[in-house]
BASEMAR-795144 format. One record per residue (C-alpha): x, y, z; residue in one letter; residue number from 1. Coordinates in steps of 0.05 Angstrom, whole numbers. Last residue first. Example, Ala and Ser with C-alpha at 12.3 -4.5 7.8 and 13.67 -1.06 7.14 Angstrom:
(tordren (273,-21,143),'S',2)
(tordren (246,-90,156),'A',1)
END
This chain:
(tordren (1545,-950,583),'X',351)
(tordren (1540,-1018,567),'X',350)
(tordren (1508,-1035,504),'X',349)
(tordren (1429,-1048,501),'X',348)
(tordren (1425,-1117,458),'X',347)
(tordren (1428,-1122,396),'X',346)
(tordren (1386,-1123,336),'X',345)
(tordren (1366,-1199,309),'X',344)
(tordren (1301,-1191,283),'X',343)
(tordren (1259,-1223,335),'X',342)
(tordren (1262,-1154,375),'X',341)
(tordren (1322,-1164,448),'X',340)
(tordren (1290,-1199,503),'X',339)
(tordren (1323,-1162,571),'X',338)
(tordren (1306,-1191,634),'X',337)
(tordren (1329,-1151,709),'X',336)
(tordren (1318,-1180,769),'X',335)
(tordren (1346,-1116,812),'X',334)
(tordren (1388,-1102,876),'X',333)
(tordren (1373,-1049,923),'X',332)
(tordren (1410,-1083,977),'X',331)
(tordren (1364,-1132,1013),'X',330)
(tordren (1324,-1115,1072),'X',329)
(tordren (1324,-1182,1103),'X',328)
(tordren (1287,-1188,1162),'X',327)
(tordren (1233,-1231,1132),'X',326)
(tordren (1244,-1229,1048),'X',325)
(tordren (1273,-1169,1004),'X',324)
(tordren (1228,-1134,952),'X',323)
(tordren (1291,-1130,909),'X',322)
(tordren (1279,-1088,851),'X',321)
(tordren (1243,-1115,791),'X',320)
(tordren (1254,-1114,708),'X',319)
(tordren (1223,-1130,651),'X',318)
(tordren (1263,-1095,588),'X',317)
(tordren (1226,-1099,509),'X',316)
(tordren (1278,-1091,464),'X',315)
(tordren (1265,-1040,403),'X',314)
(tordren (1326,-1011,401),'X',313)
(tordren (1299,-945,438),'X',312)
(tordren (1272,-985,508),'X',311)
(tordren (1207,-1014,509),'X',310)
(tordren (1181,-1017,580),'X',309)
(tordren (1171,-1066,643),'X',308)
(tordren (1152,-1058,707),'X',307)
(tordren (1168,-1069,779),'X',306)
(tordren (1202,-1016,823),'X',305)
(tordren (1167,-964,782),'X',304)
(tordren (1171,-934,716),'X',303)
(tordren (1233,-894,729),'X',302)
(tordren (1263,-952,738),'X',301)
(tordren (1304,-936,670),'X',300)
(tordren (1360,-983,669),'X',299)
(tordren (1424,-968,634),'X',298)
(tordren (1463,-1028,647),'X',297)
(tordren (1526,-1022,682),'X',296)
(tordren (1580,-1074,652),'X',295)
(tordren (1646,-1092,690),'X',294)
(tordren (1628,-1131,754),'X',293)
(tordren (1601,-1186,715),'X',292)
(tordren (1596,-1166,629),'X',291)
(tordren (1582,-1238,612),'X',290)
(tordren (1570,-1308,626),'X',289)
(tordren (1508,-1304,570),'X',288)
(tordren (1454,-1315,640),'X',287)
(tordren (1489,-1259,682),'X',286)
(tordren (1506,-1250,747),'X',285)
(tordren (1529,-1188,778),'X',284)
(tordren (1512,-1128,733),'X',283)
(tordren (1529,-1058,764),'X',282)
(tordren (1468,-1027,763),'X',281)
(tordren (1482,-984,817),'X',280)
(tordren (1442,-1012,865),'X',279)
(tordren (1467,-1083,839),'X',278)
(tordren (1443,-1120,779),'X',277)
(tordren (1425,-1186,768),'X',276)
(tordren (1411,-1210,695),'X',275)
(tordren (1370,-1251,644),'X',274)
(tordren (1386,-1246,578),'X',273)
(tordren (1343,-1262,522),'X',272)
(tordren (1346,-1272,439),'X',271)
(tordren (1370,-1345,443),'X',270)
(tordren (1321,-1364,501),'X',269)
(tordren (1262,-1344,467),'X',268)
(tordren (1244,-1394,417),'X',267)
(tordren (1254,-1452,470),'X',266)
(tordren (1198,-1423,513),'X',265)
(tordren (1233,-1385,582),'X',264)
(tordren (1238,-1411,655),'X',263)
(tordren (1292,-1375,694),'X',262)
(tordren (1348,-1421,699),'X',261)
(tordren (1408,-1397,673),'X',260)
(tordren (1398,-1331,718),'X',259)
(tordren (1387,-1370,786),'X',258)
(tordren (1434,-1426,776),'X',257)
(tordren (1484,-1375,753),'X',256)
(tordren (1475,-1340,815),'X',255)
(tordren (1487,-1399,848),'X',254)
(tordren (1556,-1420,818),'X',253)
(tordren (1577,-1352,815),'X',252)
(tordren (1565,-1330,890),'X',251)
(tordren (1592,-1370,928),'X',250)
(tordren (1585,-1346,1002),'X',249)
(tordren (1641,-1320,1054),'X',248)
(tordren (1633,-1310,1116),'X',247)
(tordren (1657,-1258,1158),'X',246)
(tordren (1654,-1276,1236),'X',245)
(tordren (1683,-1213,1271),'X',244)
(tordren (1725,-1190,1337),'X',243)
(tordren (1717,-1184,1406),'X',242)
(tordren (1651,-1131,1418),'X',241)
(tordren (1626,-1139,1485),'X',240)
(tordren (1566,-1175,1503),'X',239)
(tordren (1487,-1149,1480),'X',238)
(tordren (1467,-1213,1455),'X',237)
(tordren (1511,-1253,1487),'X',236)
(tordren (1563,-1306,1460),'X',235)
(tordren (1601,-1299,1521),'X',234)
(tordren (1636,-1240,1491),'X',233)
(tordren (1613,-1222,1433),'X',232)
(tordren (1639,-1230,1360),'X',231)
(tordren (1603,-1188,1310),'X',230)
(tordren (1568,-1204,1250),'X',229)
(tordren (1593,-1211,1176),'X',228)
(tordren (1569,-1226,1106),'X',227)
(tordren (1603,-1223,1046),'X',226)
(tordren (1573,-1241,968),'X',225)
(tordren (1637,-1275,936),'X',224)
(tordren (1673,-1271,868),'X',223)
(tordren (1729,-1314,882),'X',222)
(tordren (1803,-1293,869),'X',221)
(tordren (1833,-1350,893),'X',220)
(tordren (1793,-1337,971),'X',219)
(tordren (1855,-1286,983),'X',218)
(tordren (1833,-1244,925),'X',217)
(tordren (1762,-1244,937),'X',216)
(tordren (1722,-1206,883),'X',215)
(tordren (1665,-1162,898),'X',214)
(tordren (1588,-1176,911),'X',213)
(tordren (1559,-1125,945),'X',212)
(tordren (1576,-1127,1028),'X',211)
(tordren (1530,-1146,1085),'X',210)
(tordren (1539,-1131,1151),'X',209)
(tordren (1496,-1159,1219),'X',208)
(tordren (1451,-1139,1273),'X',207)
(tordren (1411,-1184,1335),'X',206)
(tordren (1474,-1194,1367),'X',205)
(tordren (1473,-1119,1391),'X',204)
(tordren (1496,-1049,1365),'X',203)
(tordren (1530,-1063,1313),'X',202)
(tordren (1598,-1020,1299),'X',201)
(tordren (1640,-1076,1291),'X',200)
(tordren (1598,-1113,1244),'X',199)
(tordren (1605,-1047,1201),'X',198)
(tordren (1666,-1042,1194),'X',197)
(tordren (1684,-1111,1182),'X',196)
(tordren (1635,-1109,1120),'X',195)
(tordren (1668,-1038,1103),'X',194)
(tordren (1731,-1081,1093),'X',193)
(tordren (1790,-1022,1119),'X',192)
(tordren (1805,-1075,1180),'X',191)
(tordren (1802,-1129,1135),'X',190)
(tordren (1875,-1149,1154),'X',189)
(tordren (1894,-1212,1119),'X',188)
(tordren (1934,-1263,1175),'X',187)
(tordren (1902,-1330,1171),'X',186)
(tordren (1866,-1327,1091),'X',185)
(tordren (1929,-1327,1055),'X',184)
(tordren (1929,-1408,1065),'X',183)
(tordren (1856,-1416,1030),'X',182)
(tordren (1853,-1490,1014),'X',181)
(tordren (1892,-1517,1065),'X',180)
(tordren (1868,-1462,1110),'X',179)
(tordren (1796,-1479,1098),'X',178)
(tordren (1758,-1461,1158),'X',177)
(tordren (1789,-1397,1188),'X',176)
(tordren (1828,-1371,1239),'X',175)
(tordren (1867,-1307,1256),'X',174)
(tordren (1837,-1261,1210),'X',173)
(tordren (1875,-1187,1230),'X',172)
(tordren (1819,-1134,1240),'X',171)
(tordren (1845,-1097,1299),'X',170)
(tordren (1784,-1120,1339),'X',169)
(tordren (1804,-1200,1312),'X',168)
(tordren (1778,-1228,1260),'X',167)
(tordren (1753,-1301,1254),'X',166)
(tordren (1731,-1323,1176),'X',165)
(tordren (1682,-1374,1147),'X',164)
(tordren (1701,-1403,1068),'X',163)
(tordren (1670,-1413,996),'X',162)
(tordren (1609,-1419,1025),'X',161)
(tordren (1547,-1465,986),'X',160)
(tordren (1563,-1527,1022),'X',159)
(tordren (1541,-1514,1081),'X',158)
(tordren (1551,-1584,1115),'X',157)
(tordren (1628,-1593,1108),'X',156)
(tordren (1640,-1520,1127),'X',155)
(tordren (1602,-1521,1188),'X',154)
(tordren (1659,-1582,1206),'X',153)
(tordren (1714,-1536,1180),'X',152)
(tordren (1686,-1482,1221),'X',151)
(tordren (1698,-1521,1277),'X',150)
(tordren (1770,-1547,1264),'X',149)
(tordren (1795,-1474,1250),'X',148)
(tordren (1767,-1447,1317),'X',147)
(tordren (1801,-1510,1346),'X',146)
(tordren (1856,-1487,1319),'X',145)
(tordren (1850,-1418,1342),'X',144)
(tordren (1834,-1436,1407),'X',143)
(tordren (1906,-1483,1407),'X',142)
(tordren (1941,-1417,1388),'X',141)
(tordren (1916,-1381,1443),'X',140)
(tordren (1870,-1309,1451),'X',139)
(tordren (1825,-1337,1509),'X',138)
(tordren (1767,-1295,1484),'X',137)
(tordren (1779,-1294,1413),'X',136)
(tordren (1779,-1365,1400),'X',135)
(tordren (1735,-1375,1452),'X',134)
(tordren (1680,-1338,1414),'X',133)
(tordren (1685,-1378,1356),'X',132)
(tordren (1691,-1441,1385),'X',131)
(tordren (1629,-1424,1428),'X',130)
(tordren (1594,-1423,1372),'X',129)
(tordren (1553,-1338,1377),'X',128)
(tordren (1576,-1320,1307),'X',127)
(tordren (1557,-1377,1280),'X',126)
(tordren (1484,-1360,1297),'X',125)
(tordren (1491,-1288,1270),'X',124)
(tordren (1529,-1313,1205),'X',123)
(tordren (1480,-1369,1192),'X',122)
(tordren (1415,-1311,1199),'X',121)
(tordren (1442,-1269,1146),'X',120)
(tordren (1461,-1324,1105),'X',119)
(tordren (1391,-1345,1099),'X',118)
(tordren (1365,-1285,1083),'X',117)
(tordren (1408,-1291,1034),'X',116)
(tordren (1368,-1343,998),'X',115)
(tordren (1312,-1314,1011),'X',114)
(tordren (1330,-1257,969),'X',113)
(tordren (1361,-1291,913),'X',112)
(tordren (1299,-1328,895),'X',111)
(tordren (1261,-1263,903),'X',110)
(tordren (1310,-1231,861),'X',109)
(tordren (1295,-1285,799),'X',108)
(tordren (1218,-1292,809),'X',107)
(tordren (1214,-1213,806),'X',106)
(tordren (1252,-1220,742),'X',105)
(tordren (1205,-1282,716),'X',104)
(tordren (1134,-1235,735),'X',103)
(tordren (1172,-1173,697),'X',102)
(tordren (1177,-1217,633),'X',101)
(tordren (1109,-1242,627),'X',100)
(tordren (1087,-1165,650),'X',99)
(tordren (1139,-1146,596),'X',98)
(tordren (1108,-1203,543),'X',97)
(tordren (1030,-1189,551),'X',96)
(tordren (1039,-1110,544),'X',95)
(tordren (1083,-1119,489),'X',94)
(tordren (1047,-1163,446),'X',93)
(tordren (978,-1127,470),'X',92)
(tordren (1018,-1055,437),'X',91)
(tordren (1035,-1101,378),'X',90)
(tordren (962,-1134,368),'X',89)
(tordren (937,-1057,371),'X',88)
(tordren (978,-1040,324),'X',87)
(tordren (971,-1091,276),'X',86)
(tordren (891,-1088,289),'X',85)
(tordren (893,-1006,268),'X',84)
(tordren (943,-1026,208),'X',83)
(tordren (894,-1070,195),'X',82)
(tordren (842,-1033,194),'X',81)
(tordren (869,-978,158),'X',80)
(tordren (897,-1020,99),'X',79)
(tordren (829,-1056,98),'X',78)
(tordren (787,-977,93),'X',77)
(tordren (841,-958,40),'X',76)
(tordren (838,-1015,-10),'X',75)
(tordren (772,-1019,1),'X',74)
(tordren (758,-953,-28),'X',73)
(tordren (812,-965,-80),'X',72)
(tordren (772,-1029,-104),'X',71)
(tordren (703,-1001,-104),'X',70)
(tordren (723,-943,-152),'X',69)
(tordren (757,-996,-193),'X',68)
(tordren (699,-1030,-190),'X',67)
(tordren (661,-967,-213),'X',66)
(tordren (702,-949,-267),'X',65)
(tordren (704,-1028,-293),'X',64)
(tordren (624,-1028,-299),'X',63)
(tordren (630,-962,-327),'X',62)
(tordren (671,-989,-380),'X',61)
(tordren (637,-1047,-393),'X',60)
(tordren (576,-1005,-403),'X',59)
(tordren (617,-961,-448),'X',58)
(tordren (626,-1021,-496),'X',57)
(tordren (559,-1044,-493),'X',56)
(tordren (535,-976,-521),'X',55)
(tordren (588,-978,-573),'X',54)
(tordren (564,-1045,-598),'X',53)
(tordren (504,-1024,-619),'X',52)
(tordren (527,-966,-657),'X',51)
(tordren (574,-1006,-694),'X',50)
(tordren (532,-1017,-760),'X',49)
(tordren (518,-943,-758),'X',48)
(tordren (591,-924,-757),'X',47)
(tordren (642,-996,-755),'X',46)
(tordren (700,-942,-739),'X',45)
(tordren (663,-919,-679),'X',44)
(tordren (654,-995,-656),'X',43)
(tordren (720,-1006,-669),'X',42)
(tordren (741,-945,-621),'X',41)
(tordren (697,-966,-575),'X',40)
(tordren (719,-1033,-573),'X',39)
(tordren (790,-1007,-558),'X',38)
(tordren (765,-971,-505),'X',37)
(tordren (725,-1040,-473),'X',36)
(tordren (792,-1072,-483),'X',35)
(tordren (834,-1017,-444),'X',34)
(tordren (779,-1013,-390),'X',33)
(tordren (777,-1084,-371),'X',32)
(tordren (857,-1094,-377),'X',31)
(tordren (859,-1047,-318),'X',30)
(tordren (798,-1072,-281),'X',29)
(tordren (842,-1136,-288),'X',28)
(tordren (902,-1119,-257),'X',27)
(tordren (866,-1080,-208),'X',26)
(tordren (837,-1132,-181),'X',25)
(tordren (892,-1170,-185),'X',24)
(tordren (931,-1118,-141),'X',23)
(tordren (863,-1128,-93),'X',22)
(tordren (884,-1201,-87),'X',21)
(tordren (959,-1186,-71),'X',20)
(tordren (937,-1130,-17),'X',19)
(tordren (889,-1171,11),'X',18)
(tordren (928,-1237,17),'X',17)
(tordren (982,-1198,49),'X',16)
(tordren (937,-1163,99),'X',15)
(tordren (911,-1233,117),'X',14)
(tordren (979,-1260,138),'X',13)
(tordren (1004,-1195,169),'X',12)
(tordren (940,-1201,219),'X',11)
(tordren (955,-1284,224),'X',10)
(tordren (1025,-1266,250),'X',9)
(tordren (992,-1216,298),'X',8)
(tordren (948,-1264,322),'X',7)
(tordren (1004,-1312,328),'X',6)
(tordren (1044,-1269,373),'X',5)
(tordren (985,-1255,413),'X',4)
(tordren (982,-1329,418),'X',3)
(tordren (1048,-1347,436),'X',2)
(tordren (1098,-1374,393),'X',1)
END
């Protein structure tokens, strides 16, 4: 528990130890008053010989008037208080844990960011291997192969793509680095893949394509991020267009890493969810496994492009768009972290 938390546990605490000890006092003011009336009426009873009495009798009960008088008045100045300290314990509560939770969603994209920037860069260097570019160039089966052979060998020491395709201009993949593994690969036409598109249309070697993350049927149904940069003819910067270099990343396996392993206290982990979201806020990873492609999150970024807020069930939301890293611009893609109240209410549904 942190230690706003634990002020605020210690606020509850004392207001429960006033209001039990001020119920005694009232307990006993009570009983007060009905024995000091009941000596009064003995006393009357008594006459003369009573008179005495009498007056000691209504002393006790002013005394018990005016600390019941005390009682109620502290009653309500305490239950203000408090209620003013509970409040503003809550409101520092909040405060404390969005920023906390804004900080670890920023961590998350930023982590994601530079690790695309990464692939932005491999698929513009790749792009320019001479096996690539011959395999386009001279157009021959034995090209192709060797095509096949090289990215096999990138293959073996990036371990984190799923597989490296050659198009063609007309978009059919004619090589690619795991055809044992991926057989449909050679001969898919991604001539209507935007990421294809869009490599085709850069203007230099300098540019690339990037594609949201989508599933991959001829890579087994793979949920991959794409990225893609033109062919060019000698390998130059500003040679004619021959084809396209997609590649392919993993994207579950380290997205998970990413989501699974933002740093939260043991108490909080079973009543958080970290996520990724895409421009549309679409979620693609997840830290409970669910909801990837298929859930939209209703985000409210109306508060900025980092912040955090209190949504209507009570959850508290820390969230951050992608600030992207070098020459990577990113996508519009959020760190988003959702900690649900203590209580056990769920989580925002899908919309």
């Amino acid at each position: 528990m942190s230690e706003p938390e634990r002020i605020l546990e210690l606020t509850k605490a004392v207001h429960d130890v006033a209001t039990d000890k001020i119920r005694l006092i009232k307990q006993v003011t009570g009983t007060t008053r009905i024995l000091s009336l009941n000596a009064l009426i003995e006393a009357t009873r008594a006459g003369e010989v009573g008179r005495g009495f009498a007056v000691v009798a209504n002393e006790v009960k002013n005394v018990s008037d005016s600390i019941n008088t005390i009682t109620q008045a502290m009653e309500g100045e305490l239950s203000s208080s408090i209620d003013d300290l509970m409040s503003v314990g809550q409101t520092m509560v909040q405060q404390l844990r969005g920023s906390r939770l804004t900080d670890l969603a920023l961590n998350m994209i930023e982590i994601i960011d530079r690790n695309l920037y990464e692939r932005s860069c491999d698929v513009r260097w790749w792009a320019t291997d001479s096996a690539v570019v011959d395999c386009l160039a001279n157009d021959g089966h034995e090209s192709a192969a060797f095509a096949c052979k090289r990215l096999g060998v990138i293959l073996d020491s990036y371990t984190v793509y799923l597989d490296l395709w050659i198009a063609d201009a007309s978009g059919r993949v004619i090589a690619n680095g795991r055809p044992d593994r991926y057989p449909r690969a050679i001969g898919t036409n991604v001539a209507g893949e935007q990421w294809f598109k869009d490599a085709m249309a850069s203007r230099d070697g300098s540019e690339y394509s990037v594609a949201d993350i989508s599933v991959n049927a001829a890579l087994n149904n793979s949920l991959v991020a794409t990225y893609a940069a033109a062919i060019r003819k000698g390998g130059e910067l500003h040679g004619e267009t021959l084809g396209a270099l997609g590649i392919f990343f993993d994207w579950q396996p380290q997205a998970d890493s990413v989501v699974k392993g933002v740093r939260l206290r043991p108490d909080e982990k079973a009543s958080t969810r970290c996520l990724l979201l895409d421009g549309n806020y679409r979620v693609i990873a997840s830290s409970d496994g669910t909801g990837i492609l298929t859930e939209t999150v209703p985000l409210d970024t109306r508060h900025g492009i980092a912040a955090s807020y209190l949504d209507d069930r009570g959850s508290v939301i820390g969230y951050s768009e992608t600030p992207g890293y070098e020459t990577y611009e990113g996508l519009g893609w959020y760190g988003v972290i959702i900690q649900r109240p203590r209580d056990g209410a769920p989580l925002p549904s899908a919309r």
